[in-house]
C-alpha positions in Angstrom: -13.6 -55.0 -22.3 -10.2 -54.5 -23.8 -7.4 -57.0 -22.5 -4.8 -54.2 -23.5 -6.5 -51.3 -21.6 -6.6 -54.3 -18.7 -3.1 -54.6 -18.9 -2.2 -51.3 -18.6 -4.4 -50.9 -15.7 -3.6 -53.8 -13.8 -1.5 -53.6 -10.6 -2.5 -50.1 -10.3 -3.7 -48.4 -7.5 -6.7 -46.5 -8.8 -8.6 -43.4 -6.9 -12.3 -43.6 -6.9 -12.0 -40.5 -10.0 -9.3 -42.7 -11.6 -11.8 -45.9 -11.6 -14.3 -43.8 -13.3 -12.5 -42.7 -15.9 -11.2 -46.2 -16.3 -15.2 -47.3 -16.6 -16.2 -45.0 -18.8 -12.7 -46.1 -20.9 -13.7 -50.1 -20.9 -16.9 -48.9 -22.7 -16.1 -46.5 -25.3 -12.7 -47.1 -26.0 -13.6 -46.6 -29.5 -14.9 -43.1 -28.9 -12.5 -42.1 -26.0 -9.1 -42.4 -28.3 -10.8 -39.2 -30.5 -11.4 -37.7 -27.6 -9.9 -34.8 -25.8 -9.1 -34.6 -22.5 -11.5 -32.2 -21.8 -14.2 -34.1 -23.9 -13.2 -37.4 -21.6 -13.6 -35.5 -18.7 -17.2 -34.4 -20.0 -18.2 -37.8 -20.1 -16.7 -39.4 -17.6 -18.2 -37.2 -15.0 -14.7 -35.7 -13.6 -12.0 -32.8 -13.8 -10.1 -32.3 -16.9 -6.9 -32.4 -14.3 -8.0 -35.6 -13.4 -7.8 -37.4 -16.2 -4.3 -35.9 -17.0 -3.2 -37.4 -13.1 -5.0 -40.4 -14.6 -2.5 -40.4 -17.5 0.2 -40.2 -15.0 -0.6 -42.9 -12.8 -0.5 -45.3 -15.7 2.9 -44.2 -16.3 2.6 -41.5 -19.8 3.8 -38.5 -19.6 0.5 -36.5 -20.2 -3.1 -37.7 -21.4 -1.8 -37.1 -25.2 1.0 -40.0 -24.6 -2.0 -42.4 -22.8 -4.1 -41.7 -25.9 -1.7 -43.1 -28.5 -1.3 -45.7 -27.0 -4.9 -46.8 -26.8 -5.6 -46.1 -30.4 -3.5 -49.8 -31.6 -5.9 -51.6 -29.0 -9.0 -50.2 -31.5 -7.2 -49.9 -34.7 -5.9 -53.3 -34.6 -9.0 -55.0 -33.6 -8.2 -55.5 -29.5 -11.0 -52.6 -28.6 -14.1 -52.9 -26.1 -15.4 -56.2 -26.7 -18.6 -54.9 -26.4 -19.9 -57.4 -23.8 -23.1 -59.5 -24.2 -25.1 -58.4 -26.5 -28.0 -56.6 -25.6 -26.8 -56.0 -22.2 -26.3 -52.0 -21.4 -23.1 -51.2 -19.9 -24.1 -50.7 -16.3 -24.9 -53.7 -16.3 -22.0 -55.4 -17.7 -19.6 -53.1 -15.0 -21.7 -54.8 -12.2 -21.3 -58.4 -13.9 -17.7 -58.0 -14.3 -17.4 -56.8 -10.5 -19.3 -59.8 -8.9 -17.2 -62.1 -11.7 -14.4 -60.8 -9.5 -15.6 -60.7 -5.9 -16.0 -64.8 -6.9 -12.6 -65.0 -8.2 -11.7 -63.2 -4.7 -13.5 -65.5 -2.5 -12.8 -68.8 -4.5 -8.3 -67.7 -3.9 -9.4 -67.2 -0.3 -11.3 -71.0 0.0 -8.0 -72.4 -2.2 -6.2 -71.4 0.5 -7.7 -72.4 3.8 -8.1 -75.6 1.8 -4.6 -76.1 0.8 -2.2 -78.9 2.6 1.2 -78.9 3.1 3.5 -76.3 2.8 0.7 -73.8 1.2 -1.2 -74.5 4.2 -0.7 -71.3 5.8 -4.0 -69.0 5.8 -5.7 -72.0 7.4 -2.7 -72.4 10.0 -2.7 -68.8 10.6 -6.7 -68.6 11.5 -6.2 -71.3 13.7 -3.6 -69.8 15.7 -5.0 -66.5 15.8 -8.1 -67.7 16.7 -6.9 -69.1 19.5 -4.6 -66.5 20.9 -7.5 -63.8 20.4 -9.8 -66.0 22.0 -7.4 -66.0 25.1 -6.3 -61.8 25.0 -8.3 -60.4 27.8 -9.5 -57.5 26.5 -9.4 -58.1 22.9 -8.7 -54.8 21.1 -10.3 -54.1 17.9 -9.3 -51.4 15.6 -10.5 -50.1 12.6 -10.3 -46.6 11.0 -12.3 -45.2 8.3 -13.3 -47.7 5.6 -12.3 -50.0 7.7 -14.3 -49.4 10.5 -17.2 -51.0 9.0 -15.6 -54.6 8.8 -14.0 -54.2 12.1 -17.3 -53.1 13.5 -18.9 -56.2 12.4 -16.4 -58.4 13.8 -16.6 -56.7 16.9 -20.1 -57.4 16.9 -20.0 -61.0 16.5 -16.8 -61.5 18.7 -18.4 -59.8 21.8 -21.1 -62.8 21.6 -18.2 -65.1 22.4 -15.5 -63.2 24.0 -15.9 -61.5 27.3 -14.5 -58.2 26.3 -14.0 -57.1 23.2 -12.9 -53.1 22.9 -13.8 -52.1 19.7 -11.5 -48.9 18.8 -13.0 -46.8 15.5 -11.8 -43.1 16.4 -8.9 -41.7 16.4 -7.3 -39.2 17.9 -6.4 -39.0 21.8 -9.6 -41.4 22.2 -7.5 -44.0 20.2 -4.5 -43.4 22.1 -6.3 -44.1 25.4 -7.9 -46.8 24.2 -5.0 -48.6 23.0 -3.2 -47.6 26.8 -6.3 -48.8 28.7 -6.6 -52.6 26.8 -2.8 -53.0 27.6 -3.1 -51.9 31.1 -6.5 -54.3 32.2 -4.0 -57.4 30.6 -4.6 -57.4 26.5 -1.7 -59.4 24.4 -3.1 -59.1 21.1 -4.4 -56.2 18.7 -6.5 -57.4 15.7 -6.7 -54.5 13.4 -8.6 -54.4 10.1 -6.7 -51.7 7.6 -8.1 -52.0 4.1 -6.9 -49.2 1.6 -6.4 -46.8 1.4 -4.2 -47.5 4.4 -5.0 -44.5 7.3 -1.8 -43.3 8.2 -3.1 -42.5 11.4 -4.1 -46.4 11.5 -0.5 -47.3 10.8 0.7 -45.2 13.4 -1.3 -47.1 15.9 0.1 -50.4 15.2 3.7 -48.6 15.7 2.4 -47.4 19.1 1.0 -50.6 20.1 3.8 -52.4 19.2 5.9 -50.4 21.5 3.4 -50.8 24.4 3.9 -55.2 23.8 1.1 -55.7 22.1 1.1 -58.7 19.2 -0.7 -57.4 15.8 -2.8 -59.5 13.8 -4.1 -57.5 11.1 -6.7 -58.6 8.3 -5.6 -56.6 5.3 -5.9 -56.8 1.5 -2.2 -58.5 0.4 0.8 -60.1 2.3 3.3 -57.0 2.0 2.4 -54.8 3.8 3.7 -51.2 4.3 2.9 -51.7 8.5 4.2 -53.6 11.6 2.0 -56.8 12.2 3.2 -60.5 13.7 0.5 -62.2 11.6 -1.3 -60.6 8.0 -4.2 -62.3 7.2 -4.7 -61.2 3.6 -8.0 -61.2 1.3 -7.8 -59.2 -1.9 -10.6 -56.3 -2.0 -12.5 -56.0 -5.4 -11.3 -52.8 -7.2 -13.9 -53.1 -10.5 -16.5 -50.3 -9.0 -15.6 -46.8 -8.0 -14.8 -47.8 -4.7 -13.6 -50.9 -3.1 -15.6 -53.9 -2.2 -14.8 -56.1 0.9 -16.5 -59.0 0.1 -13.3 -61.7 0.9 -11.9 -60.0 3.4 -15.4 -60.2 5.7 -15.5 -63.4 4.6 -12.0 -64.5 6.5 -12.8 -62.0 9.3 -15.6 -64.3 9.6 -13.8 -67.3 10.1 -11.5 -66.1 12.4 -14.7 -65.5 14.2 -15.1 -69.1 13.8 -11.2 -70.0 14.7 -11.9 -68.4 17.9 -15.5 -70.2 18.8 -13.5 -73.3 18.1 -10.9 -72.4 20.9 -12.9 -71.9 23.4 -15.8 -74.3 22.7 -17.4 -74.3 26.8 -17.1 -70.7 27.0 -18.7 -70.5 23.5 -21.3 -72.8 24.0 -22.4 -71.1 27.6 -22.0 -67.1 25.9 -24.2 -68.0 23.4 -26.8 -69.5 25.5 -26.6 -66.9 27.6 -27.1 -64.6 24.6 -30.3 -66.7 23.5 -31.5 -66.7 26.7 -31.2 -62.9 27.3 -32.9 -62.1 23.5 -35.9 -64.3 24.2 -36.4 -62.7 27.7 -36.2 -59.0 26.1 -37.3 -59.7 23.1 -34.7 -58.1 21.1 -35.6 -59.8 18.0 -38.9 -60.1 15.6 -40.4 -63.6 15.9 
């Protein structure tokens, strides 16, 4: 993998065609900087169009301008590294994106481990835990990609929460939903929004805001474009064509936890229950 292409692509915001053509790139830079951008298009499985918006997005003017300047990183010996050998390049893409889903979770444990002053992902679960754990309902919301994470924690949530609302369409149901958890006594929204960021996700937090509610949103960095009182920030893995989630289910997870640990009777006795109810009904294989 070239460390120049790398350093042209970092801190950018890639569409899923932009990743591929960046794939294909990391590979055969060699070949790609004869290439047209027709011919790159050919192999990299998209639109001629799309590579020159590729170009753009790396800051050239056209795919002509990108193409220079990948030729030094071959000429002068700072190319593809070519991987391991004998390893095929699929494989090496897949190696390279669980390399960083590690790097993503092992930031996330250096900071719920860290003391003093740095100390505040682990201070932040801990308080959000415990105000969740007392918002009755607890509202959930989650749009499009992010609906899957905020499923899940809906899912586990309900087994020690009393009522958890979980709030995955948008639209007028949204709307309502948001209305009906602030009327029956909710404080607190936890909101998963993941990019791309929905704007009709953001525009919920705005209107939740205005009907009181606190926002505690588990997102993928600290700045973000959207109101919330506490960001609870994992970084999503952006090697594959489309994002992977791995560290930010793994905090949702422990806020799971932070809230279990703030109300440990009511915990305890839900989950009994729970075990008590699956055994009768047999909800699970043995």
């Amino acid at each position: 993998m070239s460390g120049g292409l790398d350093r042209l692509l970092d801190g950018r915001r890639l569409s899923p065609v932009q990743r591929r053509i960046a794939h294909y790139l990391r590979g055969h830079l060699d070949e790609a900087i004869f290439l047209s951008s027709v011919e790159l298009a050919e192999r990299a499985g998209v639109s001629q169009p799309s590579v020159t918006r590729f170009a753009m997005a790396l800051g050239f003017s056209g795919y002509l301008d990108l193409r220079h300047a990948l030729r030094p990183l071959v000429v002068g010996g700072n190319g593809a590294d070519g991987g391991e050998p004998g390893r095929p390049e699929p494989d090496r893409l897949l190696c390279e994106a669980m390399d960083g889903e590690i790097r993503n979770l092992t930031l996330v444990r250096d900071r719920l481990a860290a003391t003093g002053p740095a100390a505040g992902l682990a201070g932040s679960l801990r308080e959000v835990g415990t105000a969740l754990a007392a918002s009755e309902p607890l509202p959930v919301l989650g749009l499009r990609v992010s609906s899957g994470l905020a499923t899940t924690f809906a899912y586990y949530a309900r087994r020690i929460h009393p009522d958890v609302r979980l709030l995955v369409h948008g639209g007028s149901e949204l709307t309502d939903g948001l209305y009906a958890a602030r009327r029956a006594g909710a404080g607190w929204l936890l909101a998963v929004i993941l990019p791309r960021y929905p704007a009709e996700a953001v525009r919920a937090l705005e209107q939740a805001k205005e009907l009181g509610l606190r926002i505690a949103v588990i997102t993928d960095r600290p700045d973000v474009p959207f109101p919330a009182d506490v960001v609870m920030d994992a970084p999503v893995g952006e090697r594959l064509v489309f994002d992977s989630h791995t560290a930010p289910m793994a905090l949702a997870m422990a806020l799971v936890e932070a809230m279990a640990d703030a109300a440990p009777l009511r915990t305890q006795a839900r989950l009994d229950e729970y075990e008590r109810m699956a055994d009768q009904t047999g909800v699970f294989h043995p």
